[in-house]
Steps between C-alpha positions, in 0.01 A plus 500: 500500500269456776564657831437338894531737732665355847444622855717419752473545878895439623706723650795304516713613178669161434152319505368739265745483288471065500129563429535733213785265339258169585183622357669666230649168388237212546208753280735486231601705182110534426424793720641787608475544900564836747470521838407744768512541898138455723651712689598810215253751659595689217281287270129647472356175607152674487513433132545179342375568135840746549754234661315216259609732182681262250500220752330172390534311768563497899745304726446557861897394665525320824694658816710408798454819661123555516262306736127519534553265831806358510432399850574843612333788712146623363666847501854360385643781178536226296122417481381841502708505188338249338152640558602826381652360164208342488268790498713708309477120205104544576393701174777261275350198638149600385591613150691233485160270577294707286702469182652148610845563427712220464667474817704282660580559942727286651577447827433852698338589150307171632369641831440853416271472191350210725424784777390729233242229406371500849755198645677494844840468475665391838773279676488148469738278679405152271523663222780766505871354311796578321546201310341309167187348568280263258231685353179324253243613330125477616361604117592412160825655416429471138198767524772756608717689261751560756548117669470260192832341436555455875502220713216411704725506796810719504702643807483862559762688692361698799553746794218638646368525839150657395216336317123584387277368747223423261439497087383839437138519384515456095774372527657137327724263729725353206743334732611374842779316690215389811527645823855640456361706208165542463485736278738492246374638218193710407309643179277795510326649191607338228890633430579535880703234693683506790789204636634473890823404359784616323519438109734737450728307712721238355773254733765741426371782596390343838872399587607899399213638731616256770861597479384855523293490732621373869239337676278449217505069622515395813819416647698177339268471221614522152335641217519152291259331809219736475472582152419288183662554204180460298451752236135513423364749634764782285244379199212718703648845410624410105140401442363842709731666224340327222174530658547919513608485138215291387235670685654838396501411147149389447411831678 
């Protein structure tokens, strides 16, 4: 059975846990998935043909504890974080552009292979939310293994307060939701895509994080106002399974 390798950059143990259980379940019975920690210095990060072995395929795991801006200090710990998982991601990133990989970043996966490709990511006030936003395609969803049987318009579930200041050079823009997401979904080589959102994510698992998670919405607001109940986006990581398989196979 094929095998995606995950990396997640949480701390928090009950969001880990949520992402594990959410990826896990919308790829499907397809593909096998594990997961490891950014932030496992034990990991020889130096050498990716060694953390790649028996791994077909990447997912790069979003993160509520990691900023790159965040509207904080320049020299805030949070952002030097980032930076430094960043540099210590540098020589996965570039195998993982030199073989194209299949590999799929969402959310902080999102900004930090966008950085990696040469992107800003900072603060944006018009564009940061926790919420679902409508999201269409600006390219023929048909010519894309991993978007066909969606809609051309879906809502995505959100929360982010960074974004990618610019398309990275090479780089696709497959999807936007205009100036409150401008880019919302990207394709580099040929097997590499990236989405702002959450398609791990279903309704449910937006009213557990919210009753979890005090503070997560703003004061009187209740989950049901803010998100959609729109499950179209879940299809993006069952055809990223399929689309590991495949590729794997006619290697």
């Amino acid at each position: 059975m094929p095998n995606i390798l995950t990396i997640q950059f949480r701390t928090n143990e009950s969001s880990i846990a949520q992402e594990q259980r959410s990826i896990t379940r919308e790829l499907g019975e397809g593909v096998a998935v594990e997961f490891v920690s950014a932030l496992d210095t034990a990991l020889d990060w130096q050498y990716p043909e060694v953390i790649m072995e028996g791994y077909q395929g990447v997912i790069l795991g979003g993160s509520g504890d990691l900023d790159f801006d965040g509207n904080r200090p320049a020299d805030d710990e949070v952002r030097r974080l980032s930076l430094e998982v960043l540099g210590r991601l540098r020589p996965l990133f570039t195998y993982l552009f030199e073989h194209d990989i299949p590999t799929l970043g969402i959310c902080y996966g999102h900004q930090i292979l966008g950085a990696f490709a040469g992107a800003q990511v900072r603060y944006d006030e018009t564009q940061r939310k926790i919420r679902s936003h409508e999201v269409k395609f600006l390219v023929d969803k048909n010519d894309y293994f991993l978007f066909s049987d969606l809609p051309e318009t879906f809502q995505a579930h959100y929360g982010h307060k960074d974004v990618l200041d610019r398309i990275p050079e090479g780089a696709v823009l497959l999807m936007n939701g205009g100036e409150e997401c401008r880019v919302s979904a990207l394709q580099y080589k040929k097997n590499i895509y990236t989405v702002q959102f959450h398609p791990e994510l279903r309704f449910a698992d937006m009213v557990d994080r919210v009753k979890s998670s005090p503070g997560y919405l703003p004061d009187g607001v209740a989950v049901e106002e803010i998100f959609k109940n729109d499950p179209s986006s879940h299809k993006i990581l069952h055809n990223f399974g399929r689309f590991v398989a495949s590729h794997a196979e006619a290697c």
